[in-house]
C-alpha positions in Angstrom: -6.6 -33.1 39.6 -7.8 -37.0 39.2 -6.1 -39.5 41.9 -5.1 -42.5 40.2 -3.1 -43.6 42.7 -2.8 -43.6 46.4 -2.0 -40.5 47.7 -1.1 -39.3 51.5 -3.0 -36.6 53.4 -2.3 -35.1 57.4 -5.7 -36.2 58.3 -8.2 -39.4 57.5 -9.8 -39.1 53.5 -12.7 -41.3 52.6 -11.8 -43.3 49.8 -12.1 -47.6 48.8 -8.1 -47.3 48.5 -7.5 -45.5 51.9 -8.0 -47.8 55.6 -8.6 -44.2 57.8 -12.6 -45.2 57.8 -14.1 -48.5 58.5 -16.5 -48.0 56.5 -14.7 -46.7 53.3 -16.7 -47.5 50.1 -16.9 -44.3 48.0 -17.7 -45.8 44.3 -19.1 -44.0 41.1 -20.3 -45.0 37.8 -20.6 -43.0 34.9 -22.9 -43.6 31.6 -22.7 -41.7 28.8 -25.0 -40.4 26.2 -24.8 -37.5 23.6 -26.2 -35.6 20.8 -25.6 -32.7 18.6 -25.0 -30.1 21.2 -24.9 -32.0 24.0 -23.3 -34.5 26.6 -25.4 -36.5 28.9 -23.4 -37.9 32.1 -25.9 -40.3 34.4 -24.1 -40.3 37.4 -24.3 -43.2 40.2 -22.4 -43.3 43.4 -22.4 -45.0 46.8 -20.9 -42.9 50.1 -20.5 -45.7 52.6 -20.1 -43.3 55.7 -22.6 -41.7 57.8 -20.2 -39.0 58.8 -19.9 -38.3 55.0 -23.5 -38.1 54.5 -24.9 -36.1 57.2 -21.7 -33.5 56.2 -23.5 -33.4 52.4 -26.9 -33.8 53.5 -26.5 -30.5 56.3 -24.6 -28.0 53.5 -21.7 -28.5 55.4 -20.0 -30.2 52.4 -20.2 -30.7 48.8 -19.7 -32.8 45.6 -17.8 -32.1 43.1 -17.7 -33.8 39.9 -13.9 -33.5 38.2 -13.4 -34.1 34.3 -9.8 -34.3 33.3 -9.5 -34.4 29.7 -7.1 -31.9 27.7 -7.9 -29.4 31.0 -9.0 -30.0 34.6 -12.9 -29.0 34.8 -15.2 -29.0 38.1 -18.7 -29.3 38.1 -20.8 -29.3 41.5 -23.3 -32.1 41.9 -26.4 -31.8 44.2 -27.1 -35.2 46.4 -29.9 -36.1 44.5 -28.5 -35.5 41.0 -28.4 -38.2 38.9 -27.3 -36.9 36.1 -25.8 -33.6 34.2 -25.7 -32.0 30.5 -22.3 -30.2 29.3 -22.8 -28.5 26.2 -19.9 -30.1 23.5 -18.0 -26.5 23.1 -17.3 -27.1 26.8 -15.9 -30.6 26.8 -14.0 -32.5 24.6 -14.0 -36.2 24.6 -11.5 -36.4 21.4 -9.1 -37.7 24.2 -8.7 -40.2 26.8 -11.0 -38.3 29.7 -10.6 -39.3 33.3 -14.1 -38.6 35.6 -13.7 -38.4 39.2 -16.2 -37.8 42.1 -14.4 -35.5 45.1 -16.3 -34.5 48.7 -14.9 -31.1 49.4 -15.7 -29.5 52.9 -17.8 -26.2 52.6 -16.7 -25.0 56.1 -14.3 -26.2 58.9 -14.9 -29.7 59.9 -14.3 -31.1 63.3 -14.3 -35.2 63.5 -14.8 -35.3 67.2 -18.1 -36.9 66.0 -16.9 -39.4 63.4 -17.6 -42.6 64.5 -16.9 -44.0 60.9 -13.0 -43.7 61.5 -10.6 -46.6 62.1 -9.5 -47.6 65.8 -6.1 -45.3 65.0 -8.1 -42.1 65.3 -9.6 -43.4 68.2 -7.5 -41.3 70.9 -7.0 -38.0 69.0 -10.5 -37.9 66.7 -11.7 -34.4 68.5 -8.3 -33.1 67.6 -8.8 -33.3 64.0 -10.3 -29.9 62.2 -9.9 -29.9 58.5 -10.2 -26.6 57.0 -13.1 -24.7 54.6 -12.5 -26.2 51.2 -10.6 -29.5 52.1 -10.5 -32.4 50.3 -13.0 -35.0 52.1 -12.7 -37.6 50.0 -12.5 -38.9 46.2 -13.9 -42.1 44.8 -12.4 -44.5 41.9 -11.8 -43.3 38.6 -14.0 -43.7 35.4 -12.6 -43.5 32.2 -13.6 -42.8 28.5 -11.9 -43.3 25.9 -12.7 -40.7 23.0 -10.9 -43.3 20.0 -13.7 -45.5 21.3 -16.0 -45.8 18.6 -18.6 -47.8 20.4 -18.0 -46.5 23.9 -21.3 -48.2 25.1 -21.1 -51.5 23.4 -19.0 -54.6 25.1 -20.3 -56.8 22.2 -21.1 -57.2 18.7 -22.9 -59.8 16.4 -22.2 -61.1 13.0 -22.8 -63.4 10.4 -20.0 -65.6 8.4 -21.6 -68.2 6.5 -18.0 -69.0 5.6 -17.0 -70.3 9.0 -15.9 -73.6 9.4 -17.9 -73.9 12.9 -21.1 -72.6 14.1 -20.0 -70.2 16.7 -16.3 -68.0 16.7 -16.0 -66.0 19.7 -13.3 -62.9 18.2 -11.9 -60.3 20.0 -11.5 -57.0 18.3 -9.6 -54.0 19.6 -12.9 -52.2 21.0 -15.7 -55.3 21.4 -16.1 -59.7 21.7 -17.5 -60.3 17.9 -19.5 -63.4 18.1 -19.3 -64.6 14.8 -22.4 -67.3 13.2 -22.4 -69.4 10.8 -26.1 -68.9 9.9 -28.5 -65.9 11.2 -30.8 -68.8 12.4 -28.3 -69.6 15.4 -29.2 -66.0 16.6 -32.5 -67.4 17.8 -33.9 -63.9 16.5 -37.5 -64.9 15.8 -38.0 -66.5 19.2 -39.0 -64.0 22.1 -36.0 -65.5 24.0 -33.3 -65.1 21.7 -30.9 -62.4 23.6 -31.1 -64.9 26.8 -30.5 -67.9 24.4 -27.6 -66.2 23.3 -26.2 -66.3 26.4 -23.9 -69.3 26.5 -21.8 -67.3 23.5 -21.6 -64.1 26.0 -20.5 -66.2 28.7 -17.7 -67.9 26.3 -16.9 -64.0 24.9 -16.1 -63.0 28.7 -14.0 -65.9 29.6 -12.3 -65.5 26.2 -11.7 -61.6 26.7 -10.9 -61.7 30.2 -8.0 -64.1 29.7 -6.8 -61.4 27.5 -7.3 -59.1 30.1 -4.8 -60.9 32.5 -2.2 -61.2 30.1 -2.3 -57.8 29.0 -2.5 -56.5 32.3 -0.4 -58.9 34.6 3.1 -58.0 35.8 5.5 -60.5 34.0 5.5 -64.3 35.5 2.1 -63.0 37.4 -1.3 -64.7 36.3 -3.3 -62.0 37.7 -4.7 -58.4 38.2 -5.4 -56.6 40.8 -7.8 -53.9 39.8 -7.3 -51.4 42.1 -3.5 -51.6 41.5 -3.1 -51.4 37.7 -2.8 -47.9 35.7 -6.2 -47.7 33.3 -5.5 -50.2 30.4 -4.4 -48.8 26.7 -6.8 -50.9 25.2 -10.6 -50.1 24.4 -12.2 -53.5 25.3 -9.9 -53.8 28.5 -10.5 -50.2 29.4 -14.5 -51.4 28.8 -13.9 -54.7 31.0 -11.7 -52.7 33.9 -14.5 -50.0 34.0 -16.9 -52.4 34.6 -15.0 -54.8 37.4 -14.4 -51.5 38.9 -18.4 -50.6 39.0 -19.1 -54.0 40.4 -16.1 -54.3 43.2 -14.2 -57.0 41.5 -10.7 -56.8 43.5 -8.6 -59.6 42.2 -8.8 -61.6 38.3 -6.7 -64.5 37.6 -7.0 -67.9 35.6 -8.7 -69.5 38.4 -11.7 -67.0 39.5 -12.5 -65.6 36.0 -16.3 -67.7 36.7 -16.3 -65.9 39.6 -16.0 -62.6 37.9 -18.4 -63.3 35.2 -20.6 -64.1 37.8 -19.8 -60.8 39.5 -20.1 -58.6 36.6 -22.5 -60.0 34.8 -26.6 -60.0 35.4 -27.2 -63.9 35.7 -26.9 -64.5 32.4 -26.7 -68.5 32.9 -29.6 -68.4 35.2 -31.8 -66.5 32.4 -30.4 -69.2 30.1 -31.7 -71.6 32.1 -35.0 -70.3 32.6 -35.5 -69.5 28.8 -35.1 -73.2 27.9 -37.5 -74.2 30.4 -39.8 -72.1 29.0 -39.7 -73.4 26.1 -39.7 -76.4 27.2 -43.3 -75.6 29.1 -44.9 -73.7 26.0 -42.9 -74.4 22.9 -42.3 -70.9 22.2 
């Protein structure tokens, strides 16, 4: 079972959509590799709770890594597993497949010593025993697409010497297509041509995030919030909401989308920035 959506429990559940810990930040991220036989998951997560931790780190509880695709599988991860091979006969990514990270108790759990809970529990914390094999707590969702052809790619490159301008930013249904004029406005014989490139990237995200909001926005609304929305139907918004999801963005809208390209991006002005004065220096 994969919770999309908030859902209700009789005692406190870690988890960035629930307020029952004060320190709630339970986030995964998922890469994904394959070959012949084989699919590669890299896992990377981040438990926010002390309580949490010293529960995995002392056996008392344990991860469990939950693939919903055409069936419900479980897998259990150890706390210092960063990653995990599922042959292909056992998982089937034809389909849209859902990954989800739970913490399930191994034994009865008493929160008498949970200092991580909000003020509510304050009074009645040492009254709280959750039984052997209780949900602890479940982080976002990742999600693959299996009609993704290029799960891994957010953008491609091409040349069009028939363009009637030097750059076209395009969005296709699975990747922003910058489009050049000439193969020389790559930069691809200069040692910084991916960071001189960057301007385009930056004008591809503003471009595909506007279509993000009105793809995604309730009617009359000019913005998303991530954490509220179902997972998007299309392949390069499932790629962008994936993505603001890894890197905490709450809230897009018209006004904040530099803010999120700041946010989900890795400086890519900044490396600009210092590429041209490089150049500048050396000549290179």
């Amino acid at each position: 079972m994969i919770f999309d959506k908030d859902a209700n429990f009789p005692y406190p559940v870690l988890s960035y959509k629930s307020d029952s810990y004060e320190y709630n930040d339970f986030m995964l991220s998922i890469n994904l590799d394959e070959n012949t036989m084989n699919y590669k998951l890299y896992i990377k997560y981040n438990i926010e709770s002390d309580f949490i931790k010293k529960l995995l780190l002392h056996g008392q509880a344990q991860l469990l890594l939950i693939i919903k695709s055409k069936d419900n599988s479980f897998y259990p991860i150890g706390i210092k597993q960063n990653s995990l091979e599922i042959p292909k006969s056992r998982l089937a990514l034809s389909s849209r497949t859902s990954i989800q990270l739970f913490i399930q108790s191994k034994e009865e759990i008493n929160f008498a010593d949970n200092e991580d809970l909000n003020s509510f529990y304050s009074e009645f914390k040492d009254e709280i025993v959750v039984p052997k094999n209780a949900l602890l707590g479940y982080s976002n969702t990742v999600v693959f697409d299996g009609s993704i052809k290029k799960p891994l790619d957010l953008f491609e490159k091409k040349v069009d010497e028939t363009l009637k301008s030097d750059i076209k930013i395009q969005l296709s249904s699975e990747t922003i297509v910058i489009v050049y004029k000439n193969k020389e406005l790559q930069f691809a014989n200069s040692s910084y041509g991916q960071a001189l490139n960057n301007p385009y990237v930056y004008m591809g995200l503003q471009k595909a995030l506007y279509r993000f909001i009105q793809n995604n926005s309730e009617e009359n609304d000019d913005e998303v919030e991530i954490n509220e929305i179902e997972v998007p139907y299309d392949a390069l918004d499932v790629k962008l909401y994936n993505l603001m999801k890894r890197k905490m963005v709450d809230v897009v809208n018209y006004d904040n989308i530099d803010e999120v390209i700041y946010a989900i991006s890795d400086k890519i002005l900044d490396k600009y920035s210092s590429a041209v004065w490089r150049l500048q220096q050396n000549g290179n």
